[in-house]
Structures are given as C-alpha cells and as structure tokens.
N, C-alpha and C positions, 0 to 999 in steps of 0.2 A: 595369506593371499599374495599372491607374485606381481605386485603391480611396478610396470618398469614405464611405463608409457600415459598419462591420463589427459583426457582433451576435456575442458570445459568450456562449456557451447554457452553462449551469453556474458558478458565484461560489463554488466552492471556490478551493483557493488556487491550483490551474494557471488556471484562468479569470483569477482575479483579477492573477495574477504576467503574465498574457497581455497584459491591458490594461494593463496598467504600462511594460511592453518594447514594446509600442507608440506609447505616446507617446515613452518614452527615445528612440526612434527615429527622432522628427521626426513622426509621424502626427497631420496636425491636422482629420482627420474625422470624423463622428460616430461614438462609441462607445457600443452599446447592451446593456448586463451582464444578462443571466437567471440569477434564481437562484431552485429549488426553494421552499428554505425561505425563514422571513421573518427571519433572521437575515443581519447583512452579512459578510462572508466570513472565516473561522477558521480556524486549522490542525486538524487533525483526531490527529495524533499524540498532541499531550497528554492527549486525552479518554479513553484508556485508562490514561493515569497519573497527571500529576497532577488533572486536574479529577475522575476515579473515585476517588482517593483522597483528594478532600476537601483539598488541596494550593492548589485554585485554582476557581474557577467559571465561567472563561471562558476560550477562547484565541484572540481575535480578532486578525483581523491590525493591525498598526497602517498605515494606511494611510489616505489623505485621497480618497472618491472624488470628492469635490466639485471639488477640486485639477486632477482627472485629468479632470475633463469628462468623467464617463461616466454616462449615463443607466440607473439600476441597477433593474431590475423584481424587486423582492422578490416574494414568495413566488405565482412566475407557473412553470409548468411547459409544455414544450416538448413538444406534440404528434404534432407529424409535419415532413418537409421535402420540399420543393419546389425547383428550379434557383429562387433568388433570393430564395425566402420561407421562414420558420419559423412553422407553423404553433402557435398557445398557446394557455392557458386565459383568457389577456387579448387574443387576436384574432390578425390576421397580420401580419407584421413582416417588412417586405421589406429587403435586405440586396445587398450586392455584396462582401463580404468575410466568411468565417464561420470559427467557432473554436466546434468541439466540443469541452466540458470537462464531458462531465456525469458523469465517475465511472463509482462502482462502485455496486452495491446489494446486501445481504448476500443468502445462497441462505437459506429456512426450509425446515422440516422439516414435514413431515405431520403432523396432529393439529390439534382444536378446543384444547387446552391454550395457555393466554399463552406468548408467545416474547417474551425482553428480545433485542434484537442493541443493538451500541455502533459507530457508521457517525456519526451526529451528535448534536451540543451537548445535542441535548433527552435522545436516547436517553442518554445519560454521566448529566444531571441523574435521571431517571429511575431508572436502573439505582441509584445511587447513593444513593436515598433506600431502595432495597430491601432494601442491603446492613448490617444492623444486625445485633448480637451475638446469637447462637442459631438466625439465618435459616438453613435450609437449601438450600443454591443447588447447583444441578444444570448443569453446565457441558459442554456438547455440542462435542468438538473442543478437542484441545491445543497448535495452531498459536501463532501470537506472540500471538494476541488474546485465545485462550481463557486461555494463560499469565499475561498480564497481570490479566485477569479475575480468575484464579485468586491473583493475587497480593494485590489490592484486596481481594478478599472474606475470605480468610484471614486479611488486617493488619485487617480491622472486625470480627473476630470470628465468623463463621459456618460452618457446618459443610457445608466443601465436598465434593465428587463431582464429580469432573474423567471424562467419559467421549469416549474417544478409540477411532474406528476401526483406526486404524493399529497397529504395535507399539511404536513409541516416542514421546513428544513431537517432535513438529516435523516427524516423520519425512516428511512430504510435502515440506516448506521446506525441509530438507538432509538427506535420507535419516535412517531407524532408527540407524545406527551412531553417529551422532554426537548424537541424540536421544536415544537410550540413555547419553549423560553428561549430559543435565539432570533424568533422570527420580528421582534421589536430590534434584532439589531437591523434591520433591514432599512432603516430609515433611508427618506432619499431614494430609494430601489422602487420599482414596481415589481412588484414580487405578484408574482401570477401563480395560486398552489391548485390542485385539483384540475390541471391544466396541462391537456398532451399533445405535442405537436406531431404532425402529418405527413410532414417536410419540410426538409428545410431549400428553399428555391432561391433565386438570386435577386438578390436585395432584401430577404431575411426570411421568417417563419412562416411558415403554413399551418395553424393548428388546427384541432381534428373539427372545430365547431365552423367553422372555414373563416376566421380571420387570421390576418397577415400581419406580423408584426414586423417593420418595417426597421432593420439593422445593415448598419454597413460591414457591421464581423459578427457572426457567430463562433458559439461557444461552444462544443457539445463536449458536456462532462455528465454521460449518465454511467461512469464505471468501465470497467476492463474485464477481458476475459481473457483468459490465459491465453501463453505464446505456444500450444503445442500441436498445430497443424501440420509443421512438419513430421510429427511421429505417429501421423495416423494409420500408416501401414505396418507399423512398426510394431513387434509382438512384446509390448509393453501394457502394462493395466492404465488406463487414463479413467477419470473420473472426473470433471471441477481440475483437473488439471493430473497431473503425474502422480497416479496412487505412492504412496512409500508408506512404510510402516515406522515406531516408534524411532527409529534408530536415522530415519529417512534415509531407508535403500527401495529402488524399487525393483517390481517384478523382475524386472530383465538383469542377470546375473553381471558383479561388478558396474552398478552404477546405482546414482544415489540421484537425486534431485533435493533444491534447493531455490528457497526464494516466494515472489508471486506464481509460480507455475506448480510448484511443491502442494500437498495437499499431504497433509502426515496425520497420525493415528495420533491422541493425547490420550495420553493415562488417566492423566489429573480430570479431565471432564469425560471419555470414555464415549467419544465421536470422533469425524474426524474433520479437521480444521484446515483450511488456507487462506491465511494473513498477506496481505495487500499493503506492507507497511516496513519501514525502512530499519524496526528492530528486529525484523525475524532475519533479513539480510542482512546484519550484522553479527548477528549471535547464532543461526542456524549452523552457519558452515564450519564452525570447529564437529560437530559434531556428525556432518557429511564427513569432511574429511577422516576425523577417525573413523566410522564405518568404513570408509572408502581404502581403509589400511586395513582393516580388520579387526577394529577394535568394538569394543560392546561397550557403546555409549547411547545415552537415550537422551532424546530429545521432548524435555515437555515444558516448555514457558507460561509466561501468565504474558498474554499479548498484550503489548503496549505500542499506541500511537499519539500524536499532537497535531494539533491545526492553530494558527496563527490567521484569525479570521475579524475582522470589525476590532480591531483594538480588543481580543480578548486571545485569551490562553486556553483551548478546549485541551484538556489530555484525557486519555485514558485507558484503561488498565482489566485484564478478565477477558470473560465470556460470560456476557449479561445473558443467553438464551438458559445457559443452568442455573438464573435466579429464578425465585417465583415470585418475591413480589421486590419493592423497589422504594426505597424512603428518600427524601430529601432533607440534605445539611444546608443553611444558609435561605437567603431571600435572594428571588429572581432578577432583583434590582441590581443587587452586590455581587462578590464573587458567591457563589454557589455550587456545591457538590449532589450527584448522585448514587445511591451507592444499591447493588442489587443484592437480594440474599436469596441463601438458601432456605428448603423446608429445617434444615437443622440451626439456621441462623450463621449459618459461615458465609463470608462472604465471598461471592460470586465473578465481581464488577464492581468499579468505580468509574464516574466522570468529574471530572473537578475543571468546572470553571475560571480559572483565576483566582485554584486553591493550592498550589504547586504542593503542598503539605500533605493534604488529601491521596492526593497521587502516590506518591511515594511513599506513606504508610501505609495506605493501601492496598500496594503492588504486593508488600511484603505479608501483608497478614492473606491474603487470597494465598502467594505461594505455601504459607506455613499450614493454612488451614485454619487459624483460628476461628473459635465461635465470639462471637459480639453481642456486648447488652445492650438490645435497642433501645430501651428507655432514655440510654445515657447519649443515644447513637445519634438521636435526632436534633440535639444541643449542638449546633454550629460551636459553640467554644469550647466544645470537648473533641479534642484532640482523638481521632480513631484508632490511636494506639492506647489511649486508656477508657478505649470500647469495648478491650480486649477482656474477656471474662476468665 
C-alpha cells in the first residue's frame, strides 16, 4: 500500500497514540492531525476526577508533536468525506491514507434550561467552577460519569439529586443487580431511580410525573453517541459508529478507524464491539496503524475500564453479555468482586470492587481462555488464579 500522505481527523488520544504508532513504524510521510478543539491532545479520564475535583487542571498528553512531524490543525472541525478528501471548516485536505478518531459527543435532553455534560477540558474547567458549597446540582443518569460527578459535587459541598431512569446505578453498564450494591454508596444524595425527566427548563428538572426539581446546575450524563455526522453522505458502512473489521479497516478503501466512534468485529466473543473507554484509545492504534501500512494485524482485546467513584475502585474487565450466569467474590460491605461465566465455565467478565488482584488476574485468564473451578471460585480468599482448572 503506497501511503505518502495520512490525515487523522480527531487529536483525542486514539488520534494522537495513531500518529505516534505510525511513525514507531517507520512511516516517514506526511502526517496531518485534526482536532475539534484548540487544545493539543489530553486524556479525558482524569477530567471527571482529578481535574473536577480540583486535584489538577489539566491532563495533557505528554507528547512532542514537533518531534513526530505532524502538522496539527487546532481547533479546525471535519465536515464531510470524499474518496481522498476531508472536507473542514479550514478548506479541503486531500489525503491517501485516513484515521477516523473523532469520538463520541454526549446525547442532551430537551428543554431551553443550561445542560453542564463533562466530554472535554473546557466542560471539567466549567462544570468545576459550578460546583461550590450550597450549589444545588441536579444530575441526570447514574452511569460511571454521573457517579463520579456525583462524587466531585458532594466532596465540594453541594446539595446533590442524582436522577436515574433505570432501577439501580449502573444498571445499563452491568445490569440492576450488581448496581444495587453501589446504591448504599449514595449516602447523603437524593438518589431518585425509576425516575425520567421531561426536561430540563431554567432553574432545573422537569420530570415526566411533572415535578420540578429545583437546581442551580444540571448535569446531563446519560452517555454519548458517536462523533460520525459528518460522514453521513459519505460511502462508508456506519453502524453504532464506523463498521471496521478485525484488523479495524473500514469499508472505504485506505482508512481504518479508531477509538469511541470505531465499532470493530472480535473474534474472541464473535460480535461486534465499541468501547467508550480510554484503553481501547490507547492500545487500538498500533493496530490501525499497521493496517494503515499494510500490515495483517488483528485486533481483539479483553476490554477494560475503571471509575474512581464514593471512595471506591470499580475496574473491570470482558464482555459480561457472553456470560450466562454470574457469581459473587467477597461481601457487599468490603471490597467485592463479580465475575461472569460461560456455559463452559470460562470466564467471560470481571468487576472487582476494591479488588485491584481480581482485576488483573482476571483480565489475564478471560484473555487465555481458561476454564475455573467454581466451587473454589466463590471463596473470596482464593485467589482466581488458583480457580484456574
């Protein structure tokens, strides 16, 4: 493949880790970086914890693009595509190699009422100066984001209202039942579940039963959907975001996609998957990149993410939807693990509580395949590496 030219449209960190494994690779042709904002590329994890909590103010990558020879178009946004062009708000930019990274964008709710979402550096700074002792914030969705939200706003003093459609926290991320052990961290919180708002109007909530819950900031964190509006004329396969196959190439010849907007084939569970999570942006793009040169490399992970939520450590690890049924390590009091299995007893998924051990042997036995004696599985003091059968 003769690639002399590659534009990567998005400078979050899958864009940015994209153009890095390119060069590690020997690519010595033009590299031309798009990014939204006018900020140079950051992780976006910490801006829910420490930068909202005042811990830090920035989370940039550390990274030299001057180094890397890449021509970085700050705060230039990505139009439309064409075979060989990307169409922007700073003209067209012709290309022979391309790397979709544009993300995600958060979903808002109806209503003229101000919406805070937490997505980038500015919104975290933002949200952050809102969050002061007596503020009443009204927080829409108890997924990881709204959790963490919830957790900032509570440590600054202000008088939260956590309002969740679901029945338990999380309950969309790993089902009610296992939501239903973090809903005691909730102490303090008015945690409103089975509870859907209508709109959000000024001076706070609208829910659908018509009361108004009365906030000086809302919060809306009910999830994101991909950044791929600009490629909707575009004779590309979308799906839940940019079809690509094992290898993450997609339809449209010479170009790969990568990241939140990425939607790739797995082997290992035989669906197809798009992770919202700051390890597949880390570790995807060696593997774009080699596609992107020509190379036959596949891409199949065991997805992994963390939340730093009420004083606790959620991690975890899999694709619980190929478990069937689901056992519990440990007491809901203490640190505690969950871990999903298969009909063959291999494991699936884990979540581990403020069991960092769990996690991590874990990760490793889902990637290897092994099968597990659950007998020994359900003993919190046996170690899941001598579950291993």
């Amino acid at each position: 493949m003769n690639v002399n030219h590659v534009v990567v449209v998005g400078a979050g960190l899958a864009g940015l880790r994209t153009v890095e494994a390119l060069r590690g690779r020997g690519f010595t042709g033009r590299i031309t970086l798009i990014g939204q904002e006018r900020h140079r590329p950051y992780d976006r994890p910490p801006l829910s914890k420490a930068v909202l909590l005042g811990d830090a103010d920035t989370s940039y990558v550390d990274t030299d693009l001057a180094a890397l020879e890449v021509d970085f178009w700050a705060g230039v946004t990505a139009k439309a595509l064409r075979p060989g062009v990307v169409e922007t708000t700073e003209g067209e930019l012709g290309y022979d190699g391309l790397v979709i990274a544009t993300g995600a964008e958060p979903i808002m709710l109806p209503g003229d009422g101000p919406q805070q979402v937490l997505r980038t550096l500015d919104d975290a700074h933002e949200l952050r100066a809102m969050l002061v002792p007596g503020a009443r914030v009204a927080i829409i969705g108890a997924g990881w984001i709204g959790a963490e939200v919830a957790t900032a706003a509570r440590r600054a003093g202000c008088v939260v209202t956590v309002i969740e459609a679901g029945p338990a926290p999380l309950a969309t991320a790993v089902g009610a039942e296992i939501g239903a052990r973090t809903q005691r961290w909730y102490d303090g919180i008015d945690l409103r579940l089975n509870t859907m708002v209508e709109s959000v109007d000024e001076g706070g909530v609208r829910l659908v039963d018509g009361e108004f819950v009365e906030a000086h900031v809302v919060v809306t964190g009910i999830g994101v959907r991909p950044a791929i509006e600009w490629l909707a004329a575009a004779d590309i396969d979308l799906h839940n975001g940019v079809v690509v196959d094992e290898h993450l190439r997609a339809s449209l010849p010479n170009t790969v996609a990568v990241g939140d907007c990425a939607a790739w084939w797995s082997r290992r569970w035989q669906t197809r998957l798009r992770v919202e999570h700051w390890d597949t942006a880390l570790n995807a793009p060696e593997v774009a990149a080699a596609s992107l040169l020509g190379e036959d490399v596949v891409y199949d992970p065991v997805p992994y993410f963390w939340s730093e939520q009420f004083k606790h450590m959620v991690q975890y690890a899999g694709h619980h939807p190929a478990g069937e049924r689901m056992i519990y390590r440990g007491d809901p009091e203490g640190p505690w693990s969950a871990v999903w299995l298969t009909a063959a007893d291999t494991l699936a998924a884990v979540l581990a509580v403020d069991r960092p051990r769990d996690l991590v042997q874990g990760r490793r036995i889902i990637d290897a395949g092994h099968t597990l004696d659950t007998e020994r599985l359900v003993d919190p003091e046996v170690s899941l590496r001598d579950c291993v059968v």
